[in-house]
N, C-alpha and C positions, 0 to 999 in steps of 0.2 A: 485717724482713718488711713487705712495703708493704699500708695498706689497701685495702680491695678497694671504692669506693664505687659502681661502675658502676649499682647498685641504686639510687641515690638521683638517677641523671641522667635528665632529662625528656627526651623525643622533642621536636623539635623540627624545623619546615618549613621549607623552605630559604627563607622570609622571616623565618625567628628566632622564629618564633609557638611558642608551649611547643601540643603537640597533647594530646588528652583520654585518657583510656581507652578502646581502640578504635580510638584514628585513627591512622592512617598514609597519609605522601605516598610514592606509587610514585615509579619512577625519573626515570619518563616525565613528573611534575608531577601528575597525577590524587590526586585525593585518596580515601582507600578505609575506610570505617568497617564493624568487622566486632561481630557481637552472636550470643546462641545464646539458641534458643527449642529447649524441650524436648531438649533436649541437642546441636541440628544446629545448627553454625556456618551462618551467614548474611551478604553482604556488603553493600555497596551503594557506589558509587563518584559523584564530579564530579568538575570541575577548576577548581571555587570552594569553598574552606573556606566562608569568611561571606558571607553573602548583597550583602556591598559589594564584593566582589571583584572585580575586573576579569577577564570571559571573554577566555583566550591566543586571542590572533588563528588564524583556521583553525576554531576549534573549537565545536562547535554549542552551542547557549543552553542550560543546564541549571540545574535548583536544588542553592544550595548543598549540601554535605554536612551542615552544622550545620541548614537547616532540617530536611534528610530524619532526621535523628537526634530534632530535634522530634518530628516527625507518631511514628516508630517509640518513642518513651518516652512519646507519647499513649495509641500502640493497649497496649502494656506495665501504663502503669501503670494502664489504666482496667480493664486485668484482665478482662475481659469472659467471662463463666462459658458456655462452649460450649455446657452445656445450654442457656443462654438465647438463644444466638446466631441471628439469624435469616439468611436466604440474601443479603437487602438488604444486612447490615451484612458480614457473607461478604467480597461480591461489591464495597464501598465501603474496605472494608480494604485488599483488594488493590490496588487500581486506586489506593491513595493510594502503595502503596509503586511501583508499576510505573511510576506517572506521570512520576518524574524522567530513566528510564532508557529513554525510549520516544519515538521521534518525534511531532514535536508534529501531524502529518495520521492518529499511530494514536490518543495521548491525544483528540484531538476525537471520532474513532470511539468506543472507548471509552464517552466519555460519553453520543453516541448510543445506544450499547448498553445502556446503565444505563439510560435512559427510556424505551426499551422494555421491560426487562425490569419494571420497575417497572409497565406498563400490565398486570404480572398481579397482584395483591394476595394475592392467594389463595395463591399460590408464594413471592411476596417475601417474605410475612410470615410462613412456615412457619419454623420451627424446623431449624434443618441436623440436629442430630441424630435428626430426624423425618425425614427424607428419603432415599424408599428409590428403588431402579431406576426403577421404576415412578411414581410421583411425577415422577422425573426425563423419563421418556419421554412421558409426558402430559402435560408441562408445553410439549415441542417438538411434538408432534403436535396440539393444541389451537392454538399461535401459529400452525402451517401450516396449519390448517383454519381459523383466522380471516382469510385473507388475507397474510399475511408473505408479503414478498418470500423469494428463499433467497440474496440479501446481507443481508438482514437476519436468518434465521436464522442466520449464520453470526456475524454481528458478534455476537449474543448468545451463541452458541454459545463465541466465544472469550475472552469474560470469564468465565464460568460455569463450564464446564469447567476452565481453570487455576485458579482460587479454590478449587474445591472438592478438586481435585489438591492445593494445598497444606494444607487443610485437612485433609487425609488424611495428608498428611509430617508434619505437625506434631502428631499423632497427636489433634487435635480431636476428630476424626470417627472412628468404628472399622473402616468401611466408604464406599470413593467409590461414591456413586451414580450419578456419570457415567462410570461404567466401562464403555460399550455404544458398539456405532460408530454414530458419528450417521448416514453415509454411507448405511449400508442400513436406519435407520430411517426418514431420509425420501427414500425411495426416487422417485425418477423427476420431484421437485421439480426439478433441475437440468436440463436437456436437453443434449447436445451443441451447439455452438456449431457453427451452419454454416458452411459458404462456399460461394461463389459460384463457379458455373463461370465460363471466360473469354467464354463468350456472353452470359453474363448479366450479368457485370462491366461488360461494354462496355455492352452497350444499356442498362441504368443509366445510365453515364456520359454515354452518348450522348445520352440523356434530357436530363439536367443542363443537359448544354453548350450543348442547341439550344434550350433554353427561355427565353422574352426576362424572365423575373424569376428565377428561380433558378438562370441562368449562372453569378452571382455564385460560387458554392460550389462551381464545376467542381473547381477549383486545388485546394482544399484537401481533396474529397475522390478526386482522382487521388491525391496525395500519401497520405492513408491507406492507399491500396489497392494503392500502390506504393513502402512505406517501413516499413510495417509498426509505424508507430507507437501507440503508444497517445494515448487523446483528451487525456489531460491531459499529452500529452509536444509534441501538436499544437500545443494551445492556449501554452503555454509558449516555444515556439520565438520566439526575436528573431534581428534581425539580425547578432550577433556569434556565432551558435552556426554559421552556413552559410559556410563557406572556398568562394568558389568555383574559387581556385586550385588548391587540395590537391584539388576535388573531393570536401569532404567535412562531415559534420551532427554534429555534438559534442550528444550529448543527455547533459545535467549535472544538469537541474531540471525540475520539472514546475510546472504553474499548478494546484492543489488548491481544490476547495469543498468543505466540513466539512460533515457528514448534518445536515441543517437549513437550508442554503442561508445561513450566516453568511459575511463575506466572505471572497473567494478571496487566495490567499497562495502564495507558492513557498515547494514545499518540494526535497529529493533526491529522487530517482527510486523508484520503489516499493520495487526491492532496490538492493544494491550492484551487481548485476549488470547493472541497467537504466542505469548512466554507462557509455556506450560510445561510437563513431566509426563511423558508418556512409559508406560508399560514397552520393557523391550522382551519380547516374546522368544522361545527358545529357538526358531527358525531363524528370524531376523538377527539374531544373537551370534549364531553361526556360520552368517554373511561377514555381520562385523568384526569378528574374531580374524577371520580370513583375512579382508584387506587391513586390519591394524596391523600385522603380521608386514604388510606389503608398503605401509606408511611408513614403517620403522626403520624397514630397509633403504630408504629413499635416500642418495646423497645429495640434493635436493629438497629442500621445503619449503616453497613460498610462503611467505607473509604477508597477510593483508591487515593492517592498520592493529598490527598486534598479537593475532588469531596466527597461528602453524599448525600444522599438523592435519592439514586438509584431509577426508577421506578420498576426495575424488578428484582430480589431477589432470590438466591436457596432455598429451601424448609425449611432451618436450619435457611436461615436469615443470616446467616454468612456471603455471598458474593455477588456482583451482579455475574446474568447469565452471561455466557461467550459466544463467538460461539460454540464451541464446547457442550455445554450443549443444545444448540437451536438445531444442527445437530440431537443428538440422541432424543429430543423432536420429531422432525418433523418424524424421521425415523420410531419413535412407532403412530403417527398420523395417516400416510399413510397405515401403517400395518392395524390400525384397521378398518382404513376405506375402504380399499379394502375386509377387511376380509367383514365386514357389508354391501358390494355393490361389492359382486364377478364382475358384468355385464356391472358395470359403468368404461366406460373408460375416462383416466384422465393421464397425464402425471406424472412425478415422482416428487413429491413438494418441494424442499428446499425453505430456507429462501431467495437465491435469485433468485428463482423461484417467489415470493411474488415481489420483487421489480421490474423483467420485467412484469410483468402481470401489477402492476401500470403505469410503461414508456408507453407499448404497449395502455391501453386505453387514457392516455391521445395523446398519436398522434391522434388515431382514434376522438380523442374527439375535434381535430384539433388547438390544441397546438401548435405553435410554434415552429421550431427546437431549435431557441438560448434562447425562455423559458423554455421549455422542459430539455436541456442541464443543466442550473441553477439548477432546479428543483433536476435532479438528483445526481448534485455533478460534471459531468462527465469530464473529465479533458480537451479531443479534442470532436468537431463538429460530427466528425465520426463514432463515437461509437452512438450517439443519431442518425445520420442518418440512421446507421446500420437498427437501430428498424425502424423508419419510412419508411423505402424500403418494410418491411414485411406486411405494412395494406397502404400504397398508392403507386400507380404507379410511374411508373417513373418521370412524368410529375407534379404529384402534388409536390411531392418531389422538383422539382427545382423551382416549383412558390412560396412553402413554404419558400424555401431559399434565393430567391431572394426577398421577401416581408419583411425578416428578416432584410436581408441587406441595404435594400430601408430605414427601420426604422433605424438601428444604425447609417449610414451615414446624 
């Protein structure tokens, strides 16, 4: 009878590293360390054990596993007595275990959202088990009466809300107090995002182009208004993303600034859905040509985290534009152009005011929802349908998507 010692063999990672209780390397290399809190398994994964490990080529920066097993045996054994738990340490808990699993343009968000939600005292230091609907409702109806943007009720909104969801799984709490739609609490905070008719596009444009100091910016905001990009997908464009053989625009990365104006860095596109290949059309083709011509000439190129060859540049040369530099571009645009057409009315213009006005024509232009969708990056169906409800009826609407679907199947 042979013994049976299988019980006495250590896990081990395919560099021979004996693994802990808990950890295991998937097939793929990712490392995966699993724990249970009130009786619900919970996982959490990298593709660095120790924090000297070398990140596999391809694969985005993360913290090791052994640190995230720290911070998770910190929040464990500091045992933290729910009755005493305030919303602050809540909402600081979370956000320590989310941070390793979370783009680093949403962990900066994040953090912005912590410092605001912190500019309420009176809420942050409340006790979660003290925190009823109401509490919860007057806590977002009080930041919208004091001025809050609604990206910034939203950024708070989405640390708060998941924290206190898990605090509820975890049966901390007996009752979520965020169980209400925020949506029709703060009602009317959001506005529809206009567009631009094509007379208005133009004589904008037209504005631009004839004006002897603000020509500059003709190029790049045709290109918005015919490319349907977003500003940080603008700003980010260099010269290896534009084929102009294939006739085509590889959007792979954006140029990101983190709430607070800390410096800009490339990250991926907002979803997975925003890496796509857009058609470079023979107008927008003739923009590009132009400033490539004016890039090449540059003795100056900045770099950011690898990327040169920027299209579009601050005045110094020193850096590419940012969103934040396009905001106050557009803001002085509109100034002058209302100032020079008291009579013309026109809606208020941002940069992604430029992007619905390209979605908008192309539905009209009778595009496809799940083209269309591609086109813009858009991550779900429903955002692209959004638009298409606003220039076809109901009816076209459902033959357009059911022709979608006829093709994909």
């Amino acid at each position: 009878m042979k013994n049976d010692n299988t019980k006495n063999v250590k896990r081990k990672d395919k560099k021979g590293r004996v693994l802990r209780t808990g950890e295991t390397q998937q097939p793929d290399g990712r490392y995966r360390y699993s724990y249970t809190v009130n009786g619900k398994q919970k996982s959490f994964y990298s593709w660095r054990l120790e924090k000297t490990d070398r990140l596999p080529t391809g694969k985005r920066e993360c913290v090791s596993l052994r640190e995230q097993e720290l911070e998770i045996q910190k929040l464990i054994n500091a045992n933290v007595n729910a009755n005493n738990m305030t919303v602050e340490q809540l909402v600081e808990n979370y956000l320590k275990i989310r941070k390793s699993s979370v783009k680093r343009s949403t962990a900066k968000n994040h953090k912005y959202a912590l410092k605001l939600l912190k500019k309420n005292p009176a809420f942050c230091k409340k006790k979660i088990v003290d925190i009823q609907i109401t509490d919860a409702k007057n806590f977002f109806i009080d930041f919208a009466e004091n001025g809050a943007t609604y990206s910034n009720l939203l950024m708070v909104k989405g640390i708060v809300f998941p924290a206190f969801r898990n605090a509820y799984e975890d049966r901390l709490i007996m009752t979520n107090p965020m169980a209400f739609s925020f949506s029709k609490l703060i009602k009317g905070t959001l506005g529809e995002t206009p567009s631009l008719t094509e007379e208005q596009m133009n004589k904008f444009l037209d504005f631009i182009k004839n004006d002897s100091l603000l020509g500059r910016y003709y190029s790049p905001i045709y290109i918005l208004f015919h490319t349907g990009l977003r500003i940080s997908e603008l700003c980010g464009l260099v010269l290896q993303d534009v084929d102009f053989r294939k006739k085509t625009i590889t959007i792979s990365h954006q140029l990101v600034t983190a709430p607070g104006g800390s410096d800009d860095y490339i990250d991926t596109p907002k979803t997975e859905r925003g890496k796509r290949v857009l058609p470079l059309t023979d107008d927008v083709a003739d923009h590009l040509k132009a400033l490539q011509v004016l890039v090449m000439k540059r003795r100056i190129q900045p770099v950011v985290e690898g990327y040169s060859g920027f299209f579009f540049v601050t005045k110094n040369g020193k850096r590419p534009t940012n969103g934040s530099d396009w905001s106050s571009i557009f803001k002085n645009l509109e100034h002058k152009f209302r100032k020079q057409n008291p009579d013309y009315e026109i809606p208020h213009i941002t940069p992604h005011v430029c992007r619905h006005t390209y979605c908008t024509n192309m539905a009209r232009a009778g595009v496809q929802p799940k083209v269309l969708q591609y086109l813009m990056g858009h991550a779900d169906i429903e955002t692209t349908l959004r638009i298409y409800t606003h220039v076809h009826d109901e009816q076209e609407v459902r033959e357009a998507v059911e022709k979608a679907t006829e093709k994909a199947n």
